[in-house]
C-alpha positions in Angstrom: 135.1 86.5 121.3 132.1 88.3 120.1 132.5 91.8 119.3 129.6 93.9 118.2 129.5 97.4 116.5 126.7 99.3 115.8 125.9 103.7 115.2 125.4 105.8 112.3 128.9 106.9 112.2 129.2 104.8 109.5 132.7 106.2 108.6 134.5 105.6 112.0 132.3 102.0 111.8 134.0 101.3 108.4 137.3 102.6 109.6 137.1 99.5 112.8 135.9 97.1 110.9 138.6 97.4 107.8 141.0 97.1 110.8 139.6 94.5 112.8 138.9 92.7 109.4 143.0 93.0 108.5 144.7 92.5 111.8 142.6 89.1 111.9 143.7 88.3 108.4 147.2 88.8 108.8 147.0 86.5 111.6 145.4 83.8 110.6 144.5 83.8 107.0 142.2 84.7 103.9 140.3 81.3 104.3 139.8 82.3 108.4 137.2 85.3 107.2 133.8 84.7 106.4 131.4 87.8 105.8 127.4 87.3 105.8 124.9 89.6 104.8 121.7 88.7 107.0 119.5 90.3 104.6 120.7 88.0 101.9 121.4 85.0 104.5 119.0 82.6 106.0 119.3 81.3 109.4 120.5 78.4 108.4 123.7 79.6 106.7 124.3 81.8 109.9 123.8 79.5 112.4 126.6 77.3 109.8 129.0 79.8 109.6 128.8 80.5 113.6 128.9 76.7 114.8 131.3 74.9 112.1 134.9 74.6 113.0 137.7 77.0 110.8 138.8 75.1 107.7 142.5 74.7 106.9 143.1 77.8 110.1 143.7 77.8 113.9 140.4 80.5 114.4 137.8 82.0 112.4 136.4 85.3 111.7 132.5 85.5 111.0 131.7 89.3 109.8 127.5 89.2 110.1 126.0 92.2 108.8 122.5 93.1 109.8 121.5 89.8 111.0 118.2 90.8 113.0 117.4 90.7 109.7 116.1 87.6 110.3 113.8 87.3 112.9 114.6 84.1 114.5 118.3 85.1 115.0 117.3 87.8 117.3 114.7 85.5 118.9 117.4 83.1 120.0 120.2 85.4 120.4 121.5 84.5 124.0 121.3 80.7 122.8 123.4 81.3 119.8 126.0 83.6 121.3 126.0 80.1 123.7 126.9 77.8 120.9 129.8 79.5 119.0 132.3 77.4 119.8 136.1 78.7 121.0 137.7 78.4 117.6 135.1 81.4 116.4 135.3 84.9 116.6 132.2 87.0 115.7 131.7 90.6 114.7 127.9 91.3 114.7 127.7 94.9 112.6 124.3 95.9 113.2 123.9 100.1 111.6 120.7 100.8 113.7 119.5 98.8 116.7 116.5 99.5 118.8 117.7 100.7 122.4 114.8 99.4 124.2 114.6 95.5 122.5 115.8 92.8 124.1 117.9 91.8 121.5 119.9 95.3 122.0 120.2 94.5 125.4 121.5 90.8 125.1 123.9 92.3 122.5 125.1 95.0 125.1 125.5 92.1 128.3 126.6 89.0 126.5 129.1 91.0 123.7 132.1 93.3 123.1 130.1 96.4 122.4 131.2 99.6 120.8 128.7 102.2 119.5 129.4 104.8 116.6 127.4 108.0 117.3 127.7 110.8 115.1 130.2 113.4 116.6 129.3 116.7 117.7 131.2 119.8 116.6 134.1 119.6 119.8 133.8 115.8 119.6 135.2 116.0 115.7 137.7 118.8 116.2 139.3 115.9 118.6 139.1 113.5 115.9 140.4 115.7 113.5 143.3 116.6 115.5 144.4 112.4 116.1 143.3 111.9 112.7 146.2 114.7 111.4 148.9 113.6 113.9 148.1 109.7 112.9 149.3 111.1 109.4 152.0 112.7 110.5 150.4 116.2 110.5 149.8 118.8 112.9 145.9 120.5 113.4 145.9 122.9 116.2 141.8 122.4 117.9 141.1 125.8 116.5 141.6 125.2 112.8 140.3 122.1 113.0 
């Protein structure tokens, strides 16, 4: 599975990810998760992380943040979305994409996608009001 979030709501991004990130954890493991920065990354460590089998786990978890980063992992996206084997799980966490690039539009076909906008003022009185029942609160629409 290959999930990929992206949006300047970096809050409600955060918010998935720490969840995602936990739920998988739980599951399967602290040696299961692997985070990569594709700033800091090279293509070979990324294409590592996304072909080698889980060690000492039934799945893995690779976290990749900002890998178009590097240029040739956007160049040969489809191919390696291709070559991540079964045992891997994905999360591609990409803050600001280009709607128009191909790479956007591989991402949106070939992935889970979920986009974090920024929430307009009806939009966040919603959230709001979740957000306080969640806690075990109560926000009428109004006051929030």
């Amino acid at each position: 599975m290959t999930i990929t979030f992206t949006g300047s709501n970096s809050f409600l991004l955060k918010t998935d990810i720490d969840h995602l990130v936990a739920d998988f954890v739980k599951e399967h493991g602290d040696l299961a998760l692997e985070r990569i920065d594709g700033e800091d990354a090279g293509m070979d460590r990324i294409g590592e992380a996304l072909t080698s089998l889980p060690f000492l786990a039934s799945k893995k978890l690779v976290v990749l943040r900002n890998p178009s980063a590097q240029k040739p992992f956007t160049e040969k996206i489809e191919q390696t979305l291709k070559d991540i084997p079964d045992t891997t799980d994905v999360l591609i966490v990409e803050p600001k994409l280009d709607k128009r690039s191909v790479y956007y539009k591989t991402l949106k076909k070939l992935t889970d996608f979920k986009e974090y906008n920024e929430l307009d003022e009806n939009s966040m009185a919603i959230w709001l009001v979740k957000e306080a029942e969640a806690a075990g609160g109560k926000l009428s629409r109004g006051d929030a």
